[in-house]
C-alpha atoms as an extended CHARMM CRD file, in Angstrom:
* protein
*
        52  EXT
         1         1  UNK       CA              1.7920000000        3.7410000000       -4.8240000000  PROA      1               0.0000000000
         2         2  UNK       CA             -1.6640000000        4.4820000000       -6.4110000000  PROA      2               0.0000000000
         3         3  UNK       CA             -0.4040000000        3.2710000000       -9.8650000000  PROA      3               0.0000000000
         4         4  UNK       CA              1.4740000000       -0.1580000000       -8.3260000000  PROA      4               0.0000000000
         5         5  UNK       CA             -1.4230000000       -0.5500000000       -6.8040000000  PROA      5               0.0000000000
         6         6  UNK       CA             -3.7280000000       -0.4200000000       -9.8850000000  PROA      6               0.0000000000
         7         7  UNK       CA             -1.1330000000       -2.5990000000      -11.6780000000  PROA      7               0.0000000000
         8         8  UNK       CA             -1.0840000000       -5.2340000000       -9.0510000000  PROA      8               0.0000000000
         9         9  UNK       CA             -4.6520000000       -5.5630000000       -9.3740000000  PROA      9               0.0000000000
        10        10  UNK       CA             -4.9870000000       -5.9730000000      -12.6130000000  PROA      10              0.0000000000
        11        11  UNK       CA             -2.4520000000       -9.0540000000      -12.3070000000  PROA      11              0.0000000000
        12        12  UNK       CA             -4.8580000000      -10.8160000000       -9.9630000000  PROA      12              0.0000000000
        13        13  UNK       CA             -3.4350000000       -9.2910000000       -6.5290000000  PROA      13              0.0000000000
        14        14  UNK       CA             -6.7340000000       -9.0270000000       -4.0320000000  PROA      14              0.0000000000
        15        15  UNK       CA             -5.9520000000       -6.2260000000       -1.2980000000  PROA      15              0.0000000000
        16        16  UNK       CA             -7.6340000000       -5.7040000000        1.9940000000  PROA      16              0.0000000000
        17        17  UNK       CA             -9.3410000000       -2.0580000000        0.8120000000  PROA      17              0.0000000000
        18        18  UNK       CA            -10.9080000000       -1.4920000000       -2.4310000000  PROA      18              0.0000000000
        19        19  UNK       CA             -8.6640000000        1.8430000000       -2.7610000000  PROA      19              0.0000000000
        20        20  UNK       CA             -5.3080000000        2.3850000000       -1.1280000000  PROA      20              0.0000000000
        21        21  UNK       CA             -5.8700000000        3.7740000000        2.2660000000  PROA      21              0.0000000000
        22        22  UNK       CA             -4.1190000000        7.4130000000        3.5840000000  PROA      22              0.0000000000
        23        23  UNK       CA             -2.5280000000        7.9600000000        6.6580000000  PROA      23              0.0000000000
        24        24  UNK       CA             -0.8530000000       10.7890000000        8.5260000000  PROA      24              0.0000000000
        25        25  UNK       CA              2.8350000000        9.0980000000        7.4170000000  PROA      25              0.0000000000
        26        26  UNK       CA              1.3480000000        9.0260000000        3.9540000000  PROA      26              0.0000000000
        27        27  UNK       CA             -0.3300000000        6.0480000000        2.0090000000  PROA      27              0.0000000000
        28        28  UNK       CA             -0.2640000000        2.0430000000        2.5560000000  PROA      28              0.0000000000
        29        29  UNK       CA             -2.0630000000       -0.9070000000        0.9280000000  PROA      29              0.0000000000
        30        30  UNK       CA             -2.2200000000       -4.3100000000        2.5120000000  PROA      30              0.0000000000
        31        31  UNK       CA             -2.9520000000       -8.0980000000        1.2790000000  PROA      31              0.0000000000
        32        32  UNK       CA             -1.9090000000      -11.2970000000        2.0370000000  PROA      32              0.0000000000
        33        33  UNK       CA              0.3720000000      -13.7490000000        0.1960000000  PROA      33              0.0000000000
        34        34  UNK       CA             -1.2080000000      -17.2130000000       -0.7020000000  PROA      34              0.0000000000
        35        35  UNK       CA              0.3230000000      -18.7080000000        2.7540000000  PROA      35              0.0000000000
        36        36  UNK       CA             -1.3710000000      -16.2030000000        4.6840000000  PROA      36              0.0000000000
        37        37  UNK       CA              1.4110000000      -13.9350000000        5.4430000000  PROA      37              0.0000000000
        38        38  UNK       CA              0.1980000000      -10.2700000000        5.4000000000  PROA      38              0.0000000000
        39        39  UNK       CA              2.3020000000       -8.0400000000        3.4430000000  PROA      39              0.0000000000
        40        40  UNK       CA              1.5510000000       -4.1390000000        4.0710000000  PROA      40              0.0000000000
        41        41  UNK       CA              3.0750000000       -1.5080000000        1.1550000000  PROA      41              0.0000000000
        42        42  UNK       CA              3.4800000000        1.9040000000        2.3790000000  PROA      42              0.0000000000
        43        43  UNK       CA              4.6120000000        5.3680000000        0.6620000000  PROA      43              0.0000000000
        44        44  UNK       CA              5.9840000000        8.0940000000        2.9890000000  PROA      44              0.0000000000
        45        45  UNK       CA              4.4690000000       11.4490000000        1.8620000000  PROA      45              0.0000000000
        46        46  UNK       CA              7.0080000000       14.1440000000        1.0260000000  PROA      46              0.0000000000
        47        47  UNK       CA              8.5610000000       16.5020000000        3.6950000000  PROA      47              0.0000000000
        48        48  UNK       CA              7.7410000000       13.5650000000        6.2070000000  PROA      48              0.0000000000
        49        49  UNK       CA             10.8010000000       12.8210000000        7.5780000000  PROA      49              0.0000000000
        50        50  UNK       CA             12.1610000000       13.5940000000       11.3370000000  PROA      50              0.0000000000
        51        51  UNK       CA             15.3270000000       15.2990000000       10.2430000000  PROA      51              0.0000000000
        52        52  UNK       CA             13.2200000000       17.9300000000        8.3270000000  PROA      52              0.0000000000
């Protein structure tokens, strides 16, 4: 996520956060496309997951 995140930046893509932000669940970024709709990217850490 870090990496898309640097690469989407460096195409012109403005995000909410100067940094990717971390969770609990793992990490997420968030912008908004040029109508306005947010879009939120998240990456679930490893070992995460309900089932184990």
């Amino acid at each position: 996520m870090r990496k898309d995140f640097e690469v989407l930046r460096q195409r012109g893509v403005t995000f909410d956060e100067p940094e990717p932000e971390d969770y609990p669940f793992g990490v997420r970024i968030e912008t908004a496309d040029p109508d306005g709709n947010r879009i939120s990217l998240r990456q679930q850490r490893r070992g995460n997951r309900a089932d184990g």
